[in-house]
VEXGUKE-789572 format. One record per atom (N, C-alpha, C): x negated, y, z; residue in three letters. Coordinates in steps of 0.2 Angstrom, whole numbers, plus 5000, padded with zeros to 4 digits. Last residue first. Layout:
BEGIN
XYZAla;...
//
This chain:
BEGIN
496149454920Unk;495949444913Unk;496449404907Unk;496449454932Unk;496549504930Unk;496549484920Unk;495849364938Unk;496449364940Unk;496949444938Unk;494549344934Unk;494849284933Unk;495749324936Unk;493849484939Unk;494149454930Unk;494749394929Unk;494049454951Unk;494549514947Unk;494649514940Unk;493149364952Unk;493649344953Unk;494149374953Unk;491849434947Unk;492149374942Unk;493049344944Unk;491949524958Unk;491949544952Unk;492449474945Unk;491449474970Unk;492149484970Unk;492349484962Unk;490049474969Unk;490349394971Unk;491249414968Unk;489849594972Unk;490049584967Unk;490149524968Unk;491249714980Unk;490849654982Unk;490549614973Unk;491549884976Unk;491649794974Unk;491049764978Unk;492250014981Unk;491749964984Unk;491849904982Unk;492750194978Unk;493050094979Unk;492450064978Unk;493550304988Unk;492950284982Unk;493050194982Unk;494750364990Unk;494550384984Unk;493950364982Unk;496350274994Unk;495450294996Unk;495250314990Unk;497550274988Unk;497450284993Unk;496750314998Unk;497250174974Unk;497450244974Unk;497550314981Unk;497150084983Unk;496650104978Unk;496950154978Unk;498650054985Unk;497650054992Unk;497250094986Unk;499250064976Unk;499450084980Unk;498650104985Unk;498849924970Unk;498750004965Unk;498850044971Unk;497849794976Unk;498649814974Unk;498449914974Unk;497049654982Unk;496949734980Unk;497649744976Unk;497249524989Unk;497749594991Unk;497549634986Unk;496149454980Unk;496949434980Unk;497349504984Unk;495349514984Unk;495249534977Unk;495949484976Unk;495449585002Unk;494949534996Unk;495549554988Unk;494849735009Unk;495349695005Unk;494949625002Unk;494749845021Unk;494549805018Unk;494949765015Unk;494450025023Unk;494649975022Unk;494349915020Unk;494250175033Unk;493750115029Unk;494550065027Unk;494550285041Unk;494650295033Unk;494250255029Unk;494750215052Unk;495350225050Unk;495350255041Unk;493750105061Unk;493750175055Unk;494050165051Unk;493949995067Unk;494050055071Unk;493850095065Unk;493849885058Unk;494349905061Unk;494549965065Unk;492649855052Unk;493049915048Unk;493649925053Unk;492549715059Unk;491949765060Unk;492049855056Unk;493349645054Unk;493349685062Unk;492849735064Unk;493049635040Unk;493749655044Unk;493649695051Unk;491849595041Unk;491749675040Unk;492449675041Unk;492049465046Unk;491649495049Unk;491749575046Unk;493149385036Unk;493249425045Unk;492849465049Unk;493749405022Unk;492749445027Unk;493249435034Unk;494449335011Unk;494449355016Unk;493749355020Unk;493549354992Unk;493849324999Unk;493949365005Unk;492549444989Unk;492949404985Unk;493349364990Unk;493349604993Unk;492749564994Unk;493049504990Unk;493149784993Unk;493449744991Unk;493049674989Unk;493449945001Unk;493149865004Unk;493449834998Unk;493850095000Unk;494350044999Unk;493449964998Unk;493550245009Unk;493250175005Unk;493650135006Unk;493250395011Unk;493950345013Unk;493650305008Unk;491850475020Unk;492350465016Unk;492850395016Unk;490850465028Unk;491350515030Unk;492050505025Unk;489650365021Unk;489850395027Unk;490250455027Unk;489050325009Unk;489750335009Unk;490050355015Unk;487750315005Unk;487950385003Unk;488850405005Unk;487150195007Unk;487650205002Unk;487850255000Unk;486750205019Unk;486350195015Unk;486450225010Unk;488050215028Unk;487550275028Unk;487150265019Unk;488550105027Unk;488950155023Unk;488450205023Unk;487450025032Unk;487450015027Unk;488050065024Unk;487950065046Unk;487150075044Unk;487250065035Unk;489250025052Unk;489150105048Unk;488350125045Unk;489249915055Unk;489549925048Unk;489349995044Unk;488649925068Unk;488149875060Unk;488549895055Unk;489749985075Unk;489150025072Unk;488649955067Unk;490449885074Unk;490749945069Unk;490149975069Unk;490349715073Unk;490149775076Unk;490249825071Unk;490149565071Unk;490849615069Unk;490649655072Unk;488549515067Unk;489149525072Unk;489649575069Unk;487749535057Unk;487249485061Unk;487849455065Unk;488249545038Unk;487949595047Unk;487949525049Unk;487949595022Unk;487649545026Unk;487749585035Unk;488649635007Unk;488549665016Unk;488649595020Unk;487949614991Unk;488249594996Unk;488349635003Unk;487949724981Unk;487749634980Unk;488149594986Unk;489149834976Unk;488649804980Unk;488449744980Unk;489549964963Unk;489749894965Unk;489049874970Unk;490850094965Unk;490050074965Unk;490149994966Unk;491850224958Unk;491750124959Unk;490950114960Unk;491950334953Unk;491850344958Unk;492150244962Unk;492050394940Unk;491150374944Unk;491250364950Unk;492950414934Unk;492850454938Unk;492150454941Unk;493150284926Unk;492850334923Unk;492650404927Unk;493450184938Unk;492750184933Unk;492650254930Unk;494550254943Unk;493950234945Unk;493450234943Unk;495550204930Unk;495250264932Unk;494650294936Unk;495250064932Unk;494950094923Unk;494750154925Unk;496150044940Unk;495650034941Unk;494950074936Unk;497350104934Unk;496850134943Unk;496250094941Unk;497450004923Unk;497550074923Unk;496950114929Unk;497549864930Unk;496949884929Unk;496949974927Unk;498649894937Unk;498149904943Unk;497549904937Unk;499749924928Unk;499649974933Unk;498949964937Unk;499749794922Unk;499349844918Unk;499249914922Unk;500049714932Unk;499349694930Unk;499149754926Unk;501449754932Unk;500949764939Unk;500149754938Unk;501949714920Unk;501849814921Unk;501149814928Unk;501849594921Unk;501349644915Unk;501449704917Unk;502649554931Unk;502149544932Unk;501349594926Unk;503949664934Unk;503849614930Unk;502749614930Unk;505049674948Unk;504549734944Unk;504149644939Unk;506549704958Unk;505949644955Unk;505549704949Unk;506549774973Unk;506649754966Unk;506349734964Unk;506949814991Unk;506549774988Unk;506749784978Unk;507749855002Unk;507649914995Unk;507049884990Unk;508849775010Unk;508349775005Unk;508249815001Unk;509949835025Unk;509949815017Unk;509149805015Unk;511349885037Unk;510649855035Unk;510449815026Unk;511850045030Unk;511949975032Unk;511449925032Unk;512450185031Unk;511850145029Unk;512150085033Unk;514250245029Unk;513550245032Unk;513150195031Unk;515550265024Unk;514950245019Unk;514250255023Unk;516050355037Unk;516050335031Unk;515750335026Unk;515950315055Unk;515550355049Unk;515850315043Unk;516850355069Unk;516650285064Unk;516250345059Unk;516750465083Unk;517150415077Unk;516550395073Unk;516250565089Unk;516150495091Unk;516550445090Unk;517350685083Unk;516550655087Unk;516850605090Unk;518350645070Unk;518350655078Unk;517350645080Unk;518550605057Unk;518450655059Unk;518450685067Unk;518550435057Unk;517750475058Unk;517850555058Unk;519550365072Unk;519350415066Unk;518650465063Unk;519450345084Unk;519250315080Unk;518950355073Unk;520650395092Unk;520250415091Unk;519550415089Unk;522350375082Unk;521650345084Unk;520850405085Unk;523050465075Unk;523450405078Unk;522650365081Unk;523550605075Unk;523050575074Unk;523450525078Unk;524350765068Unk;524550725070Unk;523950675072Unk;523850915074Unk;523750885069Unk;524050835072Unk;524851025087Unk;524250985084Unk;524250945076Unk;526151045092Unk;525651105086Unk;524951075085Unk;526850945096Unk;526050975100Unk;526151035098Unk;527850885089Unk;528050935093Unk;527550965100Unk;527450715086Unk;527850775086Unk;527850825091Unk;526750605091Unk;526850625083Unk;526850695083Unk;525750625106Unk;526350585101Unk;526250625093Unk;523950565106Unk;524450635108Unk;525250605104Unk;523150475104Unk;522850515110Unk;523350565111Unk;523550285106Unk;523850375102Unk;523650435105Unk;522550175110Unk;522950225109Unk;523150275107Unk;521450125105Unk;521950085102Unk;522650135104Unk;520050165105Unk;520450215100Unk;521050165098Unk;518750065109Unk;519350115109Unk;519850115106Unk;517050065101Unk;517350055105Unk;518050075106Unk;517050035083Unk;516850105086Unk;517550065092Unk;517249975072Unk;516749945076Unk;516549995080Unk;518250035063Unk;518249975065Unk;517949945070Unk;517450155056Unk;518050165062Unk;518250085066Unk;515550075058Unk;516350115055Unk;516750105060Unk;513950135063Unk;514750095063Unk;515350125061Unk;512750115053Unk;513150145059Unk;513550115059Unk;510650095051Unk;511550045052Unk;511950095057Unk;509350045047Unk;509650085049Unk;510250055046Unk;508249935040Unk;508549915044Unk;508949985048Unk;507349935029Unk;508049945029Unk;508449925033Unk;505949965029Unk;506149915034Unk;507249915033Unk;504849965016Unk;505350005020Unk;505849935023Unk;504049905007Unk;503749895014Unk;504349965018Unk;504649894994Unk;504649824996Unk;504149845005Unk;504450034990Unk;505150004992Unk;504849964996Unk;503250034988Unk;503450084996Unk;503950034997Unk;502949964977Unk;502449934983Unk;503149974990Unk;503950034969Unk;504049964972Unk;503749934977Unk;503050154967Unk;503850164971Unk;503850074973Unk;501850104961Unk;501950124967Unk;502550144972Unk;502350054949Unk;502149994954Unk;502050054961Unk;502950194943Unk;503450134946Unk;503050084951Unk;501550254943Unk;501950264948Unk;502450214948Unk;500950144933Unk;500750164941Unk;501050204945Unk;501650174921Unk;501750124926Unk;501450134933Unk;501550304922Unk;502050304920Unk;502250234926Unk;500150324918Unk;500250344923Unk;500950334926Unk;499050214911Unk;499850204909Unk;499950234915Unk;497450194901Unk;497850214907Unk;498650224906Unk;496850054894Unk;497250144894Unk;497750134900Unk;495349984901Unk;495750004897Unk;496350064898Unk;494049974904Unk;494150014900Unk;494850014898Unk;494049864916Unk;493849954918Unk;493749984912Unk;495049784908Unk;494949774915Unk;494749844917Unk;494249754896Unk;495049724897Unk;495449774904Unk;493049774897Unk;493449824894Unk;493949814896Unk;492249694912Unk;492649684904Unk;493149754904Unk;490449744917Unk;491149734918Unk;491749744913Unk;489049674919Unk;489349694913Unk;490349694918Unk;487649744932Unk;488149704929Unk;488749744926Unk;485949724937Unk;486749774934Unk;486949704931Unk;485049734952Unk;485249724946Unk;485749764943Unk;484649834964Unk;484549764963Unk;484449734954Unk;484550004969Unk;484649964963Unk;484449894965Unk;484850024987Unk;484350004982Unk;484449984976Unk;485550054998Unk;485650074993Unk;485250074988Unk;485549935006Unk;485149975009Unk;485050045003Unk;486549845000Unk;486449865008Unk;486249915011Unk;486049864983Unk;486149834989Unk;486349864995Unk;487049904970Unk;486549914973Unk;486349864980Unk;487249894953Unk;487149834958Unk;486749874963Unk;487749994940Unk;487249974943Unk;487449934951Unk;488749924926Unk;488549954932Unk;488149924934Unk;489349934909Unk;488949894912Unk;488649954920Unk;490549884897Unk;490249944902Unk;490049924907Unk;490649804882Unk;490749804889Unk;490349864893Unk;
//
């Protein structure tokens, strides 16, 4: 097992803690981390864009010209999608760009990122972040300590934090997650990651 240092709040070594091979050692699968990332996108596109066919396009019950003897084409509707502001063919329709993705590929993609992390050096694990109030400036005294002021941090707590939620709300390159939302995409997203350790055992337990 690969073992990290614990620091505090105030960027102090505290303790160390053993983290499972299973989990921040094992083989990276870049293959799957992309699919798990095309399926996170899919599953957050709104597939709501929509035209209208010749059918649902106001009008065009008249003949805008007879059959015979214009020198035009003949047309029987101005409906038609070759006329501006005719119908569209094969145009988008409201849809799901959602797929099913199977459970072992999403668990081997997120410990993959995760694995990667570790080897990067770029996981630090903290004991706790204690604040008094959801305050943005109380949140930024411990990013300071931490050496993590200016960078993108992925938060990750063993449960929902209302207090560092709202407190991470206005800095747009924090986040926060409990260890039920962490998903490949966010992590992938920020490039230094921040365990809660309290969170730790319950990444095991839901990874393991």
């Amino acid at each position: 097992m690969a073992s990290v240092d614990v620091l505090n709040q105030e960027g102090v070594k505290v303790d160390t803690i053993e983290l499972e091979d299973s989990i921040f050692g094992a083989e990276i699968h870049e293959d799957l981390v992309q699919q798990v990332v095309v399926w996170q996108l899919a599953k957050r596109r709104a597939g709501t864009a929509s035209t209208k066919t010749r059918g649902q396009i106001r009008g065009g019950g008249k003949k805008p010209w007879r059959q015979k003897g214009t020198g035009r084409a003949r047309a029987g509707t101005n409906r038609s999608p070759l006329w501006t502001g005719g119908g569209t063919v094969f145009g988008p329709k409201p849809r799901s760009y959602a797929f099913a993705l199977p459970k072992k590929v999403r668990k081997a993609a997120i410990k993959s990122v995760l694995t990667s992390r570790f080897q990067e050096e770029m996981l630090t694990v903290v004991d706790k972040i204690a604040l008094n109030e959801p305050k943005t400036k109380l949140f930024l005294e411990p990013l300071k300590a931490l050496g993590l002021e200016g960078q993108k941090i992925l938060f990750v707590t063993p449960d929902k934090d209302e207090v560092l939620s709202r407190s991470s709300r206005n800095l747009h390159r924090v986040l926060v997650l409990p260890v039920q939302g962490l998903n490949v995409y966010d992590i992938l997203r920020f490039e230094k990651l921040v365990l809660l350790q309290d969170a730790i055992p319950k990444l095991h337990e839901r990874l393991g």
